[in-house]
C-alpha positions in Angstrom: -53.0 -186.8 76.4 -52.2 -185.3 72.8 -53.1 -182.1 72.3 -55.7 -183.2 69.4 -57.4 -185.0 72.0 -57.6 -182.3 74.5 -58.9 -179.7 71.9 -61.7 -182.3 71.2 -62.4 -182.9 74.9 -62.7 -178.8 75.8 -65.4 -178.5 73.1 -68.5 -177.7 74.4 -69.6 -181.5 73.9 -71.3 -183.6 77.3 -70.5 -187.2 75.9 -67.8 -188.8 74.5 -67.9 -192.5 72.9 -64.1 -193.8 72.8 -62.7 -196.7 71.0 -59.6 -198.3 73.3 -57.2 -200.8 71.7 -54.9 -202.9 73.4 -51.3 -202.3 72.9 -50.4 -204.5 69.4 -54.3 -206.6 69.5 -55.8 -203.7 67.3 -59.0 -204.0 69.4 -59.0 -206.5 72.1 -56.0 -209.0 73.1 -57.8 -212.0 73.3 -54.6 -214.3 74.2 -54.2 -212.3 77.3 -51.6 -213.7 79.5 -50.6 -212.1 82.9 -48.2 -210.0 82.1 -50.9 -208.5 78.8 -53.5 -208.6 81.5 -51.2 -206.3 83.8 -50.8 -203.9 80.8 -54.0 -203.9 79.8 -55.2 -203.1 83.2 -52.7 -200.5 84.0 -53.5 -198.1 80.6 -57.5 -198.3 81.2 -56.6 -197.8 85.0 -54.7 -194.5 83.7 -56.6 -193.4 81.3 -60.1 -193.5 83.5 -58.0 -191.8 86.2 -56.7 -189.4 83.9 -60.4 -188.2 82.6 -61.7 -188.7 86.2 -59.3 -185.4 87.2 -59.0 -183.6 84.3 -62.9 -182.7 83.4 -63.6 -183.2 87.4 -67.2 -180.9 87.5 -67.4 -180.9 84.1 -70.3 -182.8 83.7 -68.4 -184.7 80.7 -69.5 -188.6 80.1 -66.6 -190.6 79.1 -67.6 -193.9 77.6 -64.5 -196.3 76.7 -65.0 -199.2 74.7 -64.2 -201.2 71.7 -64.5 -202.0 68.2 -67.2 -204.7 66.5 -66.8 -207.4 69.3 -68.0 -210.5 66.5 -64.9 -209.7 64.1 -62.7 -210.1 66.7 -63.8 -213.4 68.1 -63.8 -214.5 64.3 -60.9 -212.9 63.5 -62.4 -211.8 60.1 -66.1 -211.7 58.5 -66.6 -214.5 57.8 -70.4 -215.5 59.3 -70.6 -218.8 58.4 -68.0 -219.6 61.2 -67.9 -219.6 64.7 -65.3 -218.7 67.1 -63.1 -221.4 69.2 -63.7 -221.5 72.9 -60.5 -220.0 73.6 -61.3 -216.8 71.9 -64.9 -216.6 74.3 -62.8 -217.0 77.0 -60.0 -214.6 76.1 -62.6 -212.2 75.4 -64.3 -212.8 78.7 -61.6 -212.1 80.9 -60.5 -208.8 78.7 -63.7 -207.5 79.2 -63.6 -208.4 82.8 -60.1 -206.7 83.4 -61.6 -203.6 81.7 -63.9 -203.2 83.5 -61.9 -203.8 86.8 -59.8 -201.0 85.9 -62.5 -198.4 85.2 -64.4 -199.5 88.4 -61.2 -199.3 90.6 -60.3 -195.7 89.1 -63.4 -194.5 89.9 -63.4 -196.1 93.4 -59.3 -194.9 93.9 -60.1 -190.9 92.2 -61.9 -187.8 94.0 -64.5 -186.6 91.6 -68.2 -185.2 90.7 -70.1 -184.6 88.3 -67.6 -186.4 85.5 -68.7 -189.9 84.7 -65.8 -192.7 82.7 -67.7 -195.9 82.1 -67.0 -199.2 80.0 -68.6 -200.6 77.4 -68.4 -203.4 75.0 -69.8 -203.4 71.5 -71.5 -206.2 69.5 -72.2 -206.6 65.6 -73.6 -210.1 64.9 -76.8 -210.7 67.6 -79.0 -212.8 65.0 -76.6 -214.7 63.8 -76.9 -216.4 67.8 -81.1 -215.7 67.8 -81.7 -216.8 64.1 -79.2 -220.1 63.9 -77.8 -220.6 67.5 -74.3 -219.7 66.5 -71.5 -218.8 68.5 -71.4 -215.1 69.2 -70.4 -212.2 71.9 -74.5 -211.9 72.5 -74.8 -215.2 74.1 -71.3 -217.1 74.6 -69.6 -213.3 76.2 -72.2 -211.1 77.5 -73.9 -213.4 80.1 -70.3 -214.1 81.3 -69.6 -210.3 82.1 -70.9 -207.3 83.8 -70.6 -203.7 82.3 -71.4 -200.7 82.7 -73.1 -200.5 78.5 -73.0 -202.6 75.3 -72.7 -200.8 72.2 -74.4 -202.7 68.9 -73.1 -202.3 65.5 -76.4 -202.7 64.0 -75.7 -203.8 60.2 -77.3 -206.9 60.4 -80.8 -205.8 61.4 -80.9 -203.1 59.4 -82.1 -204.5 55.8 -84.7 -206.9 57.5 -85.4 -203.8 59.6 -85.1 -205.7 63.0 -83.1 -203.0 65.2 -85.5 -203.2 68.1 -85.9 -207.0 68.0 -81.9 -206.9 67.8 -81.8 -204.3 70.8 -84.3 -206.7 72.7 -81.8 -209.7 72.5 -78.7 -208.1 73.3 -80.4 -206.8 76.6 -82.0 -209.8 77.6 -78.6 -211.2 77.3 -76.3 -208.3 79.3 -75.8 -207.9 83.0 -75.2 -204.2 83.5 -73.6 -202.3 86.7 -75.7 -199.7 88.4 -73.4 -196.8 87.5 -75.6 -194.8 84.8 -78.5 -196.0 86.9 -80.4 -192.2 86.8 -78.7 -191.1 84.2 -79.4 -193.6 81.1 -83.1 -195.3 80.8 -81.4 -197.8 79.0 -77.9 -199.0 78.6 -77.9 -200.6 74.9 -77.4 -197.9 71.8 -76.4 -198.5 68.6 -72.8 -197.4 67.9 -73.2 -197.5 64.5 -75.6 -197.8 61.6 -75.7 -195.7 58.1 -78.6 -195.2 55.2 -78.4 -198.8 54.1 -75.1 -198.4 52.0 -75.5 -202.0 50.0 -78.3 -200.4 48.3 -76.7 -197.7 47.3 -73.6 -199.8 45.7 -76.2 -201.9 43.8 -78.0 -198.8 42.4 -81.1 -199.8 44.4 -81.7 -196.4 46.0 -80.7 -192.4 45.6 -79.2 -190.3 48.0 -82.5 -189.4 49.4 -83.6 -192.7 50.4 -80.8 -192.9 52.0 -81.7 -190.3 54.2 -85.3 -191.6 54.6 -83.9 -195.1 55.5 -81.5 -193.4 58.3 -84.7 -191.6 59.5 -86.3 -194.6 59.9 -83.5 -196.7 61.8 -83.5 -193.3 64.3 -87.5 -193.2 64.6 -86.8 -197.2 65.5 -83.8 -196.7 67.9 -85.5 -193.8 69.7 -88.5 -195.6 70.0 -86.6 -198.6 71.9 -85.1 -196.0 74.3 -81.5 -196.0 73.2 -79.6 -193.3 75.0 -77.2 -193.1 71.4 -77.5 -193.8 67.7 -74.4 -192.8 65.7 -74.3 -192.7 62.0 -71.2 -193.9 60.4 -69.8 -192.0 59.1 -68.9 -188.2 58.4 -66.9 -188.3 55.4 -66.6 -191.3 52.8 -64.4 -193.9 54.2 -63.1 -195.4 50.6 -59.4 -194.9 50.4 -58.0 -193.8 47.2 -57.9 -196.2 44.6 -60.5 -198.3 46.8 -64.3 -198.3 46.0 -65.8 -196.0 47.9 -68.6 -197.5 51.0 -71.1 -195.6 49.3 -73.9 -194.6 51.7 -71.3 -194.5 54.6 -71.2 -190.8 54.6 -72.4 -187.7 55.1 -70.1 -185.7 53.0 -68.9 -187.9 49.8 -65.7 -188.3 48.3 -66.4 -185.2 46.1 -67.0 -183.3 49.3 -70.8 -182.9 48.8 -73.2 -182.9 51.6 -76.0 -185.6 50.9 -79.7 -185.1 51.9 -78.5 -187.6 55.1 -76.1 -184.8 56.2 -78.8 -182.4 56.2 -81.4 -185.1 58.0 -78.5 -184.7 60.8 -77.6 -181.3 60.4 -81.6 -180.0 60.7 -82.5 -182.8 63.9 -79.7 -181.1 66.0 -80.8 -177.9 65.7 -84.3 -178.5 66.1 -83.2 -180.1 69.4 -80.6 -177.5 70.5 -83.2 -175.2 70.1 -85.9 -177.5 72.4 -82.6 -178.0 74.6 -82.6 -174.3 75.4 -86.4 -173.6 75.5 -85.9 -176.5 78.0 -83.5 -174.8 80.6 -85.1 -171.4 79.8 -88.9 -172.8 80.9 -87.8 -175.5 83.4 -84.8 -174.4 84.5 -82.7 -177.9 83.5 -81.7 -180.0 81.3 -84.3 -181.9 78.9 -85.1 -185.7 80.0 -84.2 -188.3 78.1 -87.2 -189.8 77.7 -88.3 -185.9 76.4 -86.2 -185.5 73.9 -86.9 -189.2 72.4 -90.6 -188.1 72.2 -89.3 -184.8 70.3 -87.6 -187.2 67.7 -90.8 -188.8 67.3 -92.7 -186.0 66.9 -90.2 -184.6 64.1 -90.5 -187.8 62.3 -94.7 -187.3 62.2 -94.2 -184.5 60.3 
């Protein structure tokens, strides 16, 4: 691994939430022939293998997955089309090979308490609830198992329909046993922000923003999501580009928004319940606990 990457994994973090491209697909190789399927198998084979070892009684949790699975079966964003069969299946059977190889390393690798598991990540759910299109929800995740599935959540967010988005996608996934014990539930929202089209039309300030990210957290907690990561740290508008205003904590100008703070102040306030926790009880907080802490927080 590069040394960037190991610096990152020796920080005093527990989980880890990995994007893995195929070699020259920029996500996922959905015209997979043998040989791609070989290579594709070999590298996630590896690189499992290689986390499996290397933070062996760690307690690390490696999850590897991909980038917004709809885009890549449309090959763009373009929502009023639906992908050809071919793409479905090439996406099926790159999941599948996926999740072979992370299943096989952790069969084929001596370890404890270090866990590497697979994921795949949707972006379009109502699209397939609301018009019966063609999308990874329905036409890819009955046809594989995993061990999680990630949801970009855009699309529920200005309707405010995360939950009844989460309840789709899980009604839809077939899920290994693997986090069984240590996840309630195996759907969490990979990304979401403070409602950034708002913010480009001038509809809402900074601190809405923050009160709109508050409420997709309150929602996502509430649902039982094990994750919900805000994208992103810094503005991702490259120079000369408009800016994805609302996309950031820090802006281009390097000032901290009121959402950065809404972060900043919620992981203390649970560090600080984290540590009462192994001081008083003597382990770790529950899941389940620390959801109910969120909600609490969001009372008041």
């Amino acid at each position: 691994a590069r040394e960037e990457y190991r610096t990152v994994f020796r920080m005093p973090f527990r989980h880890y939430i990995l994007w893995v491209h195929d070699k020259g697909a920029g996500a996922l190789n959905l015209q997979m022939d043998e040989a791609a399927e070989q290579a594709a198998y070999r590298d996630m084979y590896g690189l499992a293998r290689y986390l499996l070892t290397t933070y062996d009684r760690t307690g690390k949790v490696f999850l590897l997955g991909h980038w917004e699975g709809d885009w890549v079966l449309l090959g763009g964003y373009d929502t009023s089309r639906e992908p050809d069969d071919g793409k479905i299946r090439g996406m099926i059977r790159s999941l599948r090979v996926r999740q072979k190889a992370v299943e096989d390393a952790r069969r084929d690798t001596p370890h404890s308490d270090v866990y590497v598991g697979h994921y795949c990540e949707v972006n379009r759910p109502l699209d397939a609830k609301d018009r019966g299109m063609k999308r990874m929800t329905t036409h890819v995740l009955p046809h594989v198992t995993v061990d999680m599935v990630s949801y970009s959540s855009y699309d529920s967010l200005l309707p405010h329909r995360l939950t009844e988005a989460l309840d789709f996608i899980e009604q839809n996934a077939r899920f290994t046993p693997y986090f069984d014990g240590l996840f309630g539930k195996k759907v969490f929202v990979g990304e979401y922000d403070g409602y950034h089209d708002y913010i480009k039309n001038g509809a809402q300030t900074p601190q809405q923003q923050a009160d709109n990210a508050w409420a997709v957290i309150e929602d996502a907690v509430s649902w039982g999501v094990p994750f919900v990561l805000y994208w992103e740290f810094y503005s991702n508008g490259a120079p000369g580009m408009p800016p994805e205003e609302g996309c950031w904590l820090i802006d281009r100008e390097n000032r901290r928004q009121p959402v950065y703070y809404l972060h900043r102040d919620l992981l203390a306030k649970l560090n600080l319940y984290r540590r009462l926790c192994l001081l008083w009880r003597g382990r770790e907080p529950y899941e389940e606990e620390v959801n109910r802490v969120i909600r609490g927080l969001r009372d008041k």
